[in-house]
PDB file of N, H, CA, C and O in Angstrom:
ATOM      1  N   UNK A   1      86.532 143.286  92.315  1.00  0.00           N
ATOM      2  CA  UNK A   1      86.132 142.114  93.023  1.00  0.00           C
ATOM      3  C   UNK A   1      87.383 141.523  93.666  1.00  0.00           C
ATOM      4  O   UNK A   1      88.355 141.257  92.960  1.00  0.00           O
ATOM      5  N   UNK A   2      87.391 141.328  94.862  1.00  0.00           N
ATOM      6  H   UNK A   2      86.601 141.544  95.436  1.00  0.00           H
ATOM      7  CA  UNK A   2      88.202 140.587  95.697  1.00  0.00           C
ATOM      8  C   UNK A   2      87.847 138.574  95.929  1.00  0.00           C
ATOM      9  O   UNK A   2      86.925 138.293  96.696  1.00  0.00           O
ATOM     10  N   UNK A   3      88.326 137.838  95.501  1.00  0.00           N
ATOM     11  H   UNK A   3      89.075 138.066  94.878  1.00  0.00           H
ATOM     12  CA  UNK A   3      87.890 136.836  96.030  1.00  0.00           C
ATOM     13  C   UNK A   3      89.231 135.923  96.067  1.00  0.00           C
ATOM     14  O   UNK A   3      90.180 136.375  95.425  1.00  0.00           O
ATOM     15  N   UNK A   4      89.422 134.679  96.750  1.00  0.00           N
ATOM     16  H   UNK A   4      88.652 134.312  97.271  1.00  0.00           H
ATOM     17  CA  UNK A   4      90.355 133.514  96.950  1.00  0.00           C
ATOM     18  C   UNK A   4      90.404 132.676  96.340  1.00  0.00           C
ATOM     19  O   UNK A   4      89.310 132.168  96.094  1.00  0.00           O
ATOM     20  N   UNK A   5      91.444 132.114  95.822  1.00  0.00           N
ATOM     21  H   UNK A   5      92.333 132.526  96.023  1.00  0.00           H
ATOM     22  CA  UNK A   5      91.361 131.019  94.663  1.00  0.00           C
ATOM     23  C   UNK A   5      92.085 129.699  95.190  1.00  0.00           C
ATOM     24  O   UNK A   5      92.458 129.762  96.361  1.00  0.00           O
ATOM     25  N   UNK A   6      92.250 128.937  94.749  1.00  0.00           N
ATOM     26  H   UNK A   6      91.947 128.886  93.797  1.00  0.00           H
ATOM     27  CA  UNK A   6      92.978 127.075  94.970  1.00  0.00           C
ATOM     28  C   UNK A   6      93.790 127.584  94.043  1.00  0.00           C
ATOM     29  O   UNK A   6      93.401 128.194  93.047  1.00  0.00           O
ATOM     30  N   UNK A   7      95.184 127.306  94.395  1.00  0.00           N
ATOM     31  H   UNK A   7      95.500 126.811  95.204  1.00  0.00           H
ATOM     32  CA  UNK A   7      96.123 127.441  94.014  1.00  0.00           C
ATOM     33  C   UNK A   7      96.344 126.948  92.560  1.00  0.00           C
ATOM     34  O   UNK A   7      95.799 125.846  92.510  1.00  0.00           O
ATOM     35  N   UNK A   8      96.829 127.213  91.479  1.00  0.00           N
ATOM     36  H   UNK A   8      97.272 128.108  91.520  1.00  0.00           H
ATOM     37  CA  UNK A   8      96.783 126.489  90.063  1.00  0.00           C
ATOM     38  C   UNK A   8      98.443 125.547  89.856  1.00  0.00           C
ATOM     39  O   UNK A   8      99.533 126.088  90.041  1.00  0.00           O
ATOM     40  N   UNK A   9      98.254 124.049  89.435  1.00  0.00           N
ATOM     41  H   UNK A   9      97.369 123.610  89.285  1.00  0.00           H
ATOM     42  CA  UNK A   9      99.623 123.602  89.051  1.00  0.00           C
ATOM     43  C   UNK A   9      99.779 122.705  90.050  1.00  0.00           C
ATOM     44  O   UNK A   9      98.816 122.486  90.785  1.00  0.00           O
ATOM     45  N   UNK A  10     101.415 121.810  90.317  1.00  0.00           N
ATOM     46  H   UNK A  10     102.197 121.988  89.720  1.00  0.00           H
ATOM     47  CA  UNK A  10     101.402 120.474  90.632  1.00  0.00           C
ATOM     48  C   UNK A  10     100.775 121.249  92.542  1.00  0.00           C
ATOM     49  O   UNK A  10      99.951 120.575  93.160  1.00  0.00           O
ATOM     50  N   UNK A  11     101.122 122.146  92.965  1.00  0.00           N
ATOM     51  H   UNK A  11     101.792 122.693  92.462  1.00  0.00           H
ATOM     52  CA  UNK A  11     100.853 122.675  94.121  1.00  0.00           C
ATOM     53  C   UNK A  11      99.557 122.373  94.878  1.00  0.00           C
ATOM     54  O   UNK A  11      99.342 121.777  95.933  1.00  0.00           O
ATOM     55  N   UNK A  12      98.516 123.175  93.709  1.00  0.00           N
ATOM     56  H   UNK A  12      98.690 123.659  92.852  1.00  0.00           H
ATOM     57  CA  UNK A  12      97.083 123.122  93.892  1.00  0.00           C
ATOM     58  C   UNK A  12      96.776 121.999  93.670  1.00  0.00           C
ATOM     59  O   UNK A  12      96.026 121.655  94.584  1.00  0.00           O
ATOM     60  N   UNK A  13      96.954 120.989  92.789  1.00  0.00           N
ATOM     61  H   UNK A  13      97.563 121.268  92.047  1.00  0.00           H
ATOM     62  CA  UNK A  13      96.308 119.768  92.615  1.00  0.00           C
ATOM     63  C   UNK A  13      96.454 118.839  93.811  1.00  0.00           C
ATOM     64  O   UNK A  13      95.497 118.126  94.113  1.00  0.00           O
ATOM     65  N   UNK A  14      97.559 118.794  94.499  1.00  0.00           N
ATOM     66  H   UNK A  14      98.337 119.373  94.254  1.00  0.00           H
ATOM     67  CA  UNK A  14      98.189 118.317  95.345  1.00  0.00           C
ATOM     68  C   UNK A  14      97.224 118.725  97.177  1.00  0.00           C
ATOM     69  O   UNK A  14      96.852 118.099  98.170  1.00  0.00           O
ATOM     70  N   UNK A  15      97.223 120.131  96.663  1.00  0.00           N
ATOM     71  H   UNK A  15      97.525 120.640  95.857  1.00  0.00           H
ATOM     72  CA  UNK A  15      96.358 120.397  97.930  1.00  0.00           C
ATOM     73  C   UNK A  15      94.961 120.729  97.848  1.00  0.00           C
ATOM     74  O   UNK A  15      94.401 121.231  98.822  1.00  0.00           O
ATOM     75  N   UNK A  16      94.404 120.518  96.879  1.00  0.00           N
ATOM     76  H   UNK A  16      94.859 120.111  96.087  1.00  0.00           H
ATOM     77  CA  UNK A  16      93.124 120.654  96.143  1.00  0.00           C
ATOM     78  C   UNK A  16      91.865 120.050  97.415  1.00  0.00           C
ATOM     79  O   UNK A  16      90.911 120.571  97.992  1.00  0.00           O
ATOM     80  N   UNK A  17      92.485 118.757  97.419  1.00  0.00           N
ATOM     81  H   UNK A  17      93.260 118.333  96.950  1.00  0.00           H
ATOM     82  CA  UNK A  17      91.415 118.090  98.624  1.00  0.00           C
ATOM     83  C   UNK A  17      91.421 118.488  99.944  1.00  0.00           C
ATOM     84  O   UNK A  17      90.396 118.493 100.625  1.00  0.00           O
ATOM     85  N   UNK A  18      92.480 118.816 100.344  1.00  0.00           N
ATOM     86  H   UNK A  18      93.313 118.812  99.790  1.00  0.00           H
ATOM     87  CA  UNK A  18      92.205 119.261 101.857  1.00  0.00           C
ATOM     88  C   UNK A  18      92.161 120.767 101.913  1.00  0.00           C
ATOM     89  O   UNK A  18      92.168 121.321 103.012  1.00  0.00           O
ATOM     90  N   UNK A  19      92.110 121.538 100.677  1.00  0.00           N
ATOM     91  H   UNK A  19      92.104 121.088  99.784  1.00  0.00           H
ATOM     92  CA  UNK A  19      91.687 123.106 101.084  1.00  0.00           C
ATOM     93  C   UNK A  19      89.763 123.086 100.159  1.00  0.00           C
ATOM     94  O   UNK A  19      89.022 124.055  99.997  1.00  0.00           O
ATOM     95  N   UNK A  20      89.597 122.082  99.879  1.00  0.00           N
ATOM     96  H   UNK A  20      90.199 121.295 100.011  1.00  0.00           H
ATOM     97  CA  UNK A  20      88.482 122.564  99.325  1.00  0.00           C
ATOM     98  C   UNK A  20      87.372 121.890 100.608  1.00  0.00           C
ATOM     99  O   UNK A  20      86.286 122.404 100.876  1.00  0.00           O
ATOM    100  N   UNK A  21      87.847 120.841 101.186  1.00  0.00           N
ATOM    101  H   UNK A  21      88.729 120.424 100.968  1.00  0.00           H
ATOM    102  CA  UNK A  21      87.568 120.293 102.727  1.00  0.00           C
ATOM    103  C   UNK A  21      87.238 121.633 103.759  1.00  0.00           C
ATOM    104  O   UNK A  21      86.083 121.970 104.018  1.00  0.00           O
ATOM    105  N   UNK A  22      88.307 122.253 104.239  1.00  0.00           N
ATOM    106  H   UNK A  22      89.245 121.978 104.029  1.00  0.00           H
ATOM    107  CA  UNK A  22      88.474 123.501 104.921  1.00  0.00           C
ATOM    108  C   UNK A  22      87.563 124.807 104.619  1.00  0.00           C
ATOM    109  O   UNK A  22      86.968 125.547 105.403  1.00  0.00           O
ATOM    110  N   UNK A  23      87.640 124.824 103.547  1.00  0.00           N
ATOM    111  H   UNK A  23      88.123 124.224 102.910  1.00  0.00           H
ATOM    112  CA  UNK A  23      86.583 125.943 102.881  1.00  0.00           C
ATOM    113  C   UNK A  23      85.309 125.828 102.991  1.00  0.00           C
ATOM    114  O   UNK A  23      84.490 126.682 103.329  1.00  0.00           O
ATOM    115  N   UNK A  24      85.095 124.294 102.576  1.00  0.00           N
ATOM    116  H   UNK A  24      85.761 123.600 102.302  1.00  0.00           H
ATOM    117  CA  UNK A  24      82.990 124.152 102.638  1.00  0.00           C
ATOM    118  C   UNK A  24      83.247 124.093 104.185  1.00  0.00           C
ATOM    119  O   UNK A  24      82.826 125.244 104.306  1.00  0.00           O
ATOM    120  N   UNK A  25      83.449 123.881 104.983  1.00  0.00           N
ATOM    121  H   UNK A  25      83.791 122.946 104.884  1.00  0.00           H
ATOM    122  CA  UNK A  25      83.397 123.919 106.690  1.00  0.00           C
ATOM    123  C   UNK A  25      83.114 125.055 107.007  1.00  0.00           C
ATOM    124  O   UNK A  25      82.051 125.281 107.586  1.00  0.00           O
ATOM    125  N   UNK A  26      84.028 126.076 106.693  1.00  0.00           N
ATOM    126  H   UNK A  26      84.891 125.893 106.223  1.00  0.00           H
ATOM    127  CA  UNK A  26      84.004 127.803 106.683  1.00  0.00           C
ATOM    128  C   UNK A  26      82.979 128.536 105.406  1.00  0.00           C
ATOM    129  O   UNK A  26      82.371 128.027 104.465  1.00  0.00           O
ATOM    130  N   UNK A  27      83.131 130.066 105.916  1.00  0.00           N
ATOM    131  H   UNK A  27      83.625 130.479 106.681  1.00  0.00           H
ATOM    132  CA  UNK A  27      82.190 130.990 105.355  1.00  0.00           C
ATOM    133  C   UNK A  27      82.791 131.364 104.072  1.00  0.00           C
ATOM    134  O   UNK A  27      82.410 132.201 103.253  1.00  0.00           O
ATOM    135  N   UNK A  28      84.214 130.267 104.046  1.00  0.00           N
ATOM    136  H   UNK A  28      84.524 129.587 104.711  1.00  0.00           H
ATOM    137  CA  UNK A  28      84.983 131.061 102.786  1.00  0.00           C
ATOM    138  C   UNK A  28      84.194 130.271 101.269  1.00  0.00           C
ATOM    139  O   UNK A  28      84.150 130.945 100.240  1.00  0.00           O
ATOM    140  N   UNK A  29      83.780 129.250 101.276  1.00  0.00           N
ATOM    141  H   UNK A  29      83.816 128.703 102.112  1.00  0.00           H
ATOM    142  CA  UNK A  29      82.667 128.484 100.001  1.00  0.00           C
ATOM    143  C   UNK A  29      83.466 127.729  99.445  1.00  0.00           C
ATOM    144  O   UNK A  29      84.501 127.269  99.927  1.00  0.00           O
ATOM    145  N   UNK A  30      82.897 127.512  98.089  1.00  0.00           N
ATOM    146  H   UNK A  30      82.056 127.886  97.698  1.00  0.00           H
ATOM    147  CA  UNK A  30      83.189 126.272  97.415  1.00  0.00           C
ATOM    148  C   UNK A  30      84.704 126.785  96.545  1.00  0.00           C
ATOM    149  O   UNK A  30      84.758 127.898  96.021  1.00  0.00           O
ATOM    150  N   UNK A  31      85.265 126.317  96.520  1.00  0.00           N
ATOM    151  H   UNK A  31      85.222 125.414  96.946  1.00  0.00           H
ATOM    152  CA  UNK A  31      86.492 126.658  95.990  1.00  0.00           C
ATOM    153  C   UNK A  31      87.009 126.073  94.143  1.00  0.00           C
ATOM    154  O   UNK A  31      87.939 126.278  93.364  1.00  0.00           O
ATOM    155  N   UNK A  32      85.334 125.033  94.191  1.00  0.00           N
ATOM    156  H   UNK A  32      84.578 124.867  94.824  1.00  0.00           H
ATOM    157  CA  UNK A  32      85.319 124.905  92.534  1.00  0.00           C
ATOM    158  C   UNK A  32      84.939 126.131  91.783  1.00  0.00           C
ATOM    159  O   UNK A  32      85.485 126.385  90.709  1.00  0.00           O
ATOM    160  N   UNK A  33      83.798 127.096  92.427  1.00  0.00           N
ATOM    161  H   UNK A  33      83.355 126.890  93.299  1.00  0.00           H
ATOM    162  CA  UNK A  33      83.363 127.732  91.501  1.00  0.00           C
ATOM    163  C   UNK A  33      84.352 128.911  90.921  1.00  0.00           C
ATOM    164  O   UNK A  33      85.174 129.607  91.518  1.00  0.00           O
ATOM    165  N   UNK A  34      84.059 128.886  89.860  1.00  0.00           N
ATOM    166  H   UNK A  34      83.392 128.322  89.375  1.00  0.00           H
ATOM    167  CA  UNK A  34      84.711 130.083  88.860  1.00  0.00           C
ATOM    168  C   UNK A  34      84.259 131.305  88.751  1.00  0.00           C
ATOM    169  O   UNK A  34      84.249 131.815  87.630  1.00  0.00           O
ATOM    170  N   UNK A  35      83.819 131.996  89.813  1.00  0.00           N
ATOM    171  H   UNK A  35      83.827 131.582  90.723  1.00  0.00           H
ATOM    172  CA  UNK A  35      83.583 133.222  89.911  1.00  0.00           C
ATOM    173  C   UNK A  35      83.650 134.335  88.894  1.00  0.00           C
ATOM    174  O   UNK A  35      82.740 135.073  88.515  1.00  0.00           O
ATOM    175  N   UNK A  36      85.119 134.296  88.474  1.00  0.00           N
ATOM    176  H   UNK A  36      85.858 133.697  88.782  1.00  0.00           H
ATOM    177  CA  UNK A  36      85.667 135.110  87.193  1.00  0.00           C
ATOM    178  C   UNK A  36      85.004 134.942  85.977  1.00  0.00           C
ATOM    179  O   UNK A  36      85.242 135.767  85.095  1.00  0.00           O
ATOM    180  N   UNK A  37      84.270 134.095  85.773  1.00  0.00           N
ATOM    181  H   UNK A  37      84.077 133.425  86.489  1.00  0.00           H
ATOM    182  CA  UNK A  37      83.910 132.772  84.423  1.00  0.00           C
ATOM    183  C   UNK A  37      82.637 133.632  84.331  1.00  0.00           C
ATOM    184  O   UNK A  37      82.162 133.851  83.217  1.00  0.00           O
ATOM    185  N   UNK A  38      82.034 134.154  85.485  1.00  0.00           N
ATOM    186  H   UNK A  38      82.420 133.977  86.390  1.00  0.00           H
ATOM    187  CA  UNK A  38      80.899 134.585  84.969  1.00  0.00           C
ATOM    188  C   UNK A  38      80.534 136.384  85.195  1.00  0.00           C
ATOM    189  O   UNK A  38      79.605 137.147  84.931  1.00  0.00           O
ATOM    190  N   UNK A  39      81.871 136.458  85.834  1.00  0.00           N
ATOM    191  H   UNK A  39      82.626 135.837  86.049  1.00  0.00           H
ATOM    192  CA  UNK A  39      82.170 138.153  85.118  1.00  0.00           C
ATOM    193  C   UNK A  39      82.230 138.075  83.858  1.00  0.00           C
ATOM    194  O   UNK A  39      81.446 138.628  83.086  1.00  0.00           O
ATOM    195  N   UNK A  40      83.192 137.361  83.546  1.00  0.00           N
ATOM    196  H   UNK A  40      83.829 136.912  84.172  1.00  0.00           H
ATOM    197  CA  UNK A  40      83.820 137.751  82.022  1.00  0.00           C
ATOM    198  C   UNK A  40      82.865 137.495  80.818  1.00  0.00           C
ATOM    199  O   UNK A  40      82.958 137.844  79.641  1.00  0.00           O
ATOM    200  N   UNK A  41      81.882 136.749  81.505  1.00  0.00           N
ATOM    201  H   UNK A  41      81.806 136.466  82.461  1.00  0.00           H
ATOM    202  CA  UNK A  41      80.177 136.301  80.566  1.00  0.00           C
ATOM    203  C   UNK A  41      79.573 138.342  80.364  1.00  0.00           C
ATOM    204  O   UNK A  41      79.163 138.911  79.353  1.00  0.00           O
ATOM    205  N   UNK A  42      79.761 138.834  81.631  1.00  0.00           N
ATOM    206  H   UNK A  42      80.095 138.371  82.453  1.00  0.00           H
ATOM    207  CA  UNK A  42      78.821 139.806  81.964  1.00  0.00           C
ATOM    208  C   UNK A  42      79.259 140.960  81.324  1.00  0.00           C
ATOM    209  O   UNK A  42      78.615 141.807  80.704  1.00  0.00           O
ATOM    210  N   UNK A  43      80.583 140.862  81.592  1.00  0.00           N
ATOM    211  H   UNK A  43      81.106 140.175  82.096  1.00  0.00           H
ATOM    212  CA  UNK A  43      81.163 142.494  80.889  1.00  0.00           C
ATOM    213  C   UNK A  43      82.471 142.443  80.152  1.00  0.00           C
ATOM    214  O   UNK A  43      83.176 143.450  80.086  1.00  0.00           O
ATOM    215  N   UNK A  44      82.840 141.237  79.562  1.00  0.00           N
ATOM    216  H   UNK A  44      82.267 140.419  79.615  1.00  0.00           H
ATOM    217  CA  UNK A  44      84.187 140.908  78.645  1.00  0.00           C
ATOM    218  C   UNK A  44      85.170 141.611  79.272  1.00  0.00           C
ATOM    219  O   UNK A  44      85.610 140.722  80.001  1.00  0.00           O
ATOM    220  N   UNK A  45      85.640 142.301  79.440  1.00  0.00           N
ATOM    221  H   UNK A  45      85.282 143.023  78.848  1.00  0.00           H
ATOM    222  CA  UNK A  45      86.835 142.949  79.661  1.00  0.00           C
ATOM    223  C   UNK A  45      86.998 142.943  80.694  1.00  0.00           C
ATOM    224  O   UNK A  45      86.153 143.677  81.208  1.00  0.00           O
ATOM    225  N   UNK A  46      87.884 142.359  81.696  1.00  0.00           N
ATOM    226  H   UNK A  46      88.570 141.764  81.279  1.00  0.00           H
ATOM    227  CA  UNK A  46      88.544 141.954  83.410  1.00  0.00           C
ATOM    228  C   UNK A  46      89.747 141.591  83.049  1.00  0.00           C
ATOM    229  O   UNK A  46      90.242 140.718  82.337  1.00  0.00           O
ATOM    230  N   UNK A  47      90.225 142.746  83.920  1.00  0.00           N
ATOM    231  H   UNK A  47      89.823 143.455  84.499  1.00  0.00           H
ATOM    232  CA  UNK A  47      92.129 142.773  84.512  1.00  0.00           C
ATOM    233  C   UNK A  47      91.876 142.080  85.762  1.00  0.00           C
ATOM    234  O   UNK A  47      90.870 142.212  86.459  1.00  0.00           O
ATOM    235  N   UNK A  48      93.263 141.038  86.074  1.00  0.00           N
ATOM    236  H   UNK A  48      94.080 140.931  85.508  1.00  0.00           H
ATOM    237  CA  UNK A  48      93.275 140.162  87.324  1.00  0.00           C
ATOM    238  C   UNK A  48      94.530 140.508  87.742  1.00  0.00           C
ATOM    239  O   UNK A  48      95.377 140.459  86.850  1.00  0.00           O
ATOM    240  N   UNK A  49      94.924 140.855  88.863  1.00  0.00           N
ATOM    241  H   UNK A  49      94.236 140.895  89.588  1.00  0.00           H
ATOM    242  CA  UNK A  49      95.729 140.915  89.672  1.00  0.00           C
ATOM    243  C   UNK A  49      96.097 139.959  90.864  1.00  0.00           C
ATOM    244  O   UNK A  49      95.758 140.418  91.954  1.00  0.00           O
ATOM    245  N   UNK A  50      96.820 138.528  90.909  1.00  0.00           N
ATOM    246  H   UNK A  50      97.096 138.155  90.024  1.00  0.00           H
ATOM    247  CA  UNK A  50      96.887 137.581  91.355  1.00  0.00           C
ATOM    248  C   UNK A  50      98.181 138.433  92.596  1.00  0.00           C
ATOM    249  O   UNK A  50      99.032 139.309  92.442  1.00  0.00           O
ATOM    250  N   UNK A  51      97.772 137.698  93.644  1.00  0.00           N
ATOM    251  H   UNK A  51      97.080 136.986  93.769  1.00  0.00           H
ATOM    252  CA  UNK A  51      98.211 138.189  95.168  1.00  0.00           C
ATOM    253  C   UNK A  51      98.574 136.923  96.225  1.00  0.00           C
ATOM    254  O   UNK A  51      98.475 135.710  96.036  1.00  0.00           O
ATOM    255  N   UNK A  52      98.933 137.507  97.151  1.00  0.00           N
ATOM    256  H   UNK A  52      99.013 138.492  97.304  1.00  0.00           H
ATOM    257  CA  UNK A  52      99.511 136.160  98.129  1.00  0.00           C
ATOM    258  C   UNK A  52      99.389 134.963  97.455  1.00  0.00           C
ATOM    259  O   UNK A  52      98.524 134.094  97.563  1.00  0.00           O
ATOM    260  N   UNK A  53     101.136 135.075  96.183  1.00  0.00           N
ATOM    261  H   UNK A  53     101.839 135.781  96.095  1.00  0.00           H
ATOM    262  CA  UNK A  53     101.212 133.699  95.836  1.00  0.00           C
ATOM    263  C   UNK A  53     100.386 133.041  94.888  1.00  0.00           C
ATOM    264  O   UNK A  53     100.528 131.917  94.406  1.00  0.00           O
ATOM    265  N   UNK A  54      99.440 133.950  94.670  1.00  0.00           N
ATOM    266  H   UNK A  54      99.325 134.863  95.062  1.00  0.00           H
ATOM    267  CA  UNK A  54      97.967 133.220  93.934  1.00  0.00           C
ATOM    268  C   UNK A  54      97.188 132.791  94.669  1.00  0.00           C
ATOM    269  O   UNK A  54      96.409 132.053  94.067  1.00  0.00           O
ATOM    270  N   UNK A  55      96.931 132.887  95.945  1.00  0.00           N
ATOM    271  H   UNK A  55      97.564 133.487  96.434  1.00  0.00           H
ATOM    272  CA  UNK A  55      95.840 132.324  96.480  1.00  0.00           C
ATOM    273  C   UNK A  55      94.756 133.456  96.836  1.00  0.00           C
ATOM    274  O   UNK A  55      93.667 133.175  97.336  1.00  0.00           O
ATOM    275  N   UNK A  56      95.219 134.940  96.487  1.00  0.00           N
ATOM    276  H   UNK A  56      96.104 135.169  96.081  1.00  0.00           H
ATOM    277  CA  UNK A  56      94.027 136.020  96.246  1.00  0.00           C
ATOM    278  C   UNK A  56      94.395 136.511  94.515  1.00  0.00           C
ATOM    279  O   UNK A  56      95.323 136.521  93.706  1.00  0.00           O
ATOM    280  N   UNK A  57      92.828 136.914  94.663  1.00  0.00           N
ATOM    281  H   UNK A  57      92.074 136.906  95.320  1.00  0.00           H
ATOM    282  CA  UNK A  57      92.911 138.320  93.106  1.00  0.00           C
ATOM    283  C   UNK A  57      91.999 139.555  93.205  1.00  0.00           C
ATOM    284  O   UNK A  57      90.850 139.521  93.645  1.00  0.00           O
ATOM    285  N   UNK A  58      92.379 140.212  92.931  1.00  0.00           N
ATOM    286  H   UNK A  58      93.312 140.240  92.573  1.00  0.00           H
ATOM    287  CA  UNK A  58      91.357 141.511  92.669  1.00  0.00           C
ATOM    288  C   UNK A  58      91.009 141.691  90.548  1.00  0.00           C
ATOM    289  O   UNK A  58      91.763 141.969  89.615  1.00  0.00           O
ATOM    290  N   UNK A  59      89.950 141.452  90.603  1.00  0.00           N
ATOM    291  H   UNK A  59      89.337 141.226  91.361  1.00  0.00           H
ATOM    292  CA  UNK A  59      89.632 141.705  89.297  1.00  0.00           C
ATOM    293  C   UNK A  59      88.674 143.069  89.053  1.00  0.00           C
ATOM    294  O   UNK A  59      87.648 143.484  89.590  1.00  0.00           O
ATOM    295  N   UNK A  60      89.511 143.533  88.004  1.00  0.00           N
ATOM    296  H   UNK A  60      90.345 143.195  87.568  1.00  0.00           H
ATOM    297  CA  UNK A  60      88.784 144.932  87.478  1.00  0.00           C
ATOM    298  C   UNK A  60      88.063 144.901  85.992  1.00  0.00           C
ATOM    299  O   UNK A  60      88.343 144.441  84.884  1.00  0.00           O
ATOM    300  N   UNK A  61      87.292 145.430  86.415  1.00  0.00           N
ATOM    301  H   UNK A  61      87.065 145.803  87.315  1.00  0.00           H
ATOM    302  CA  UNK A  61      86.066 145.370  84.856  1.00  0.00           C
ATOM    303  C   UNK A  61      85.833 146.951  84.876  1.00  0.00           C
ATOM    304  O   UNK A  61      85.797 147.954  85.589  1.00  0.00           O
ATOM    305  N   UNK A  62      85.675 146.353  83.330  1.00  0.00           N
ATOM    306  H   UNK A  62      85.704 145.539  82.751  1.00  0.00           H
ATOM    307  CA  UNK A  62      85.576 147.480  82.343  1.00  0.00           C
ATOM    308  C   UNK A  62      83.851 147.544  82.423  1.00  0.00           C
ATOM    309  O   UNK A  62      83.350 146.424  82.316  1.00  0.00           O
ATOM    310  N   UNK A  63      83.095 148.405  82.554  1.00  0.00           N
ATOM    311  H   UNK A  63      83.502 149.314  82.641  1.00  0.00           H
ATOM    312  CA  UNK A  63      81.471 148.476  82.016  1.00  0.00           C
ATOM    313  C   UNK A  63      81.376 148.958  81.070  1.00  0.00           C
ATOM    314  O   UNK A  63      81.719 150.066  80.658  1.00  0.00           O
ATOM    315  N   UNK A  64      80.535 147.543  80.332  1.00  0.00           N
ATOM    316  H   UNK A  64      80.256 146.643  80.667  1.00  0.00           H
ATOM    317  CA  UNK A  64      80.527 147.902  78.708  1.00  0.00           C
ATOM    318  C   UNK A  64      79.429 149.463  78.300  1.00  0.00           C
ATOM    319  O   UNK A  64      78.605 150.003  79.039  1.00  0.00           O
ATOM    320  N   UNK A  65      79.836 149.846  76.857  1.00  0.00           N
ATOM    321  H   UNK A  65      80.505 149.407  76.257  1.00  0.00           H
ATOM    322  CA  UNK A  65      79.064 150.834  76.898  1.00  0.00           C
ATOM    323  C   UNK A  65      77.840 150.169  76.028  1.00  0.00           C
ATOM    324  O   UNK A  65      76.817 150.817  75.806  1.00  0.00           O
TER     325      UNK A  65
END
């Protein structure tokens, strides 16, 4: 899974309001939801690979047996 995250720490908090502004405008969405939160419900085991800075990840899951 590829998806974009809000930056975490004094950074993100700081820019929290005007990128989560920018996002619901665009096709990119809500930038509260926790996407990951409900992989990790589905198949426990996800490797994250945080990218540009943290503002991408690619997460890999394991399929349970």
């Amino acid at each position: 899974m590829l998806d974009a995250k809000v930056l975490s720490g004094f950074f993100g908090r700081t820019t929290h309001g005007l990128l989560s502004l920018i996002l619901r405008l665009t096709v990119l969405g809500n930038p509260d939801v926790e996407a990951l939160k409900d992989v990790r419900e589905l198949t426990g085991q996800v490797e994250v690979e945080e990218l540009q800075l943290g503002t991408y990840f690619i997460a890999r899951v394991t399929k349970p047996a």
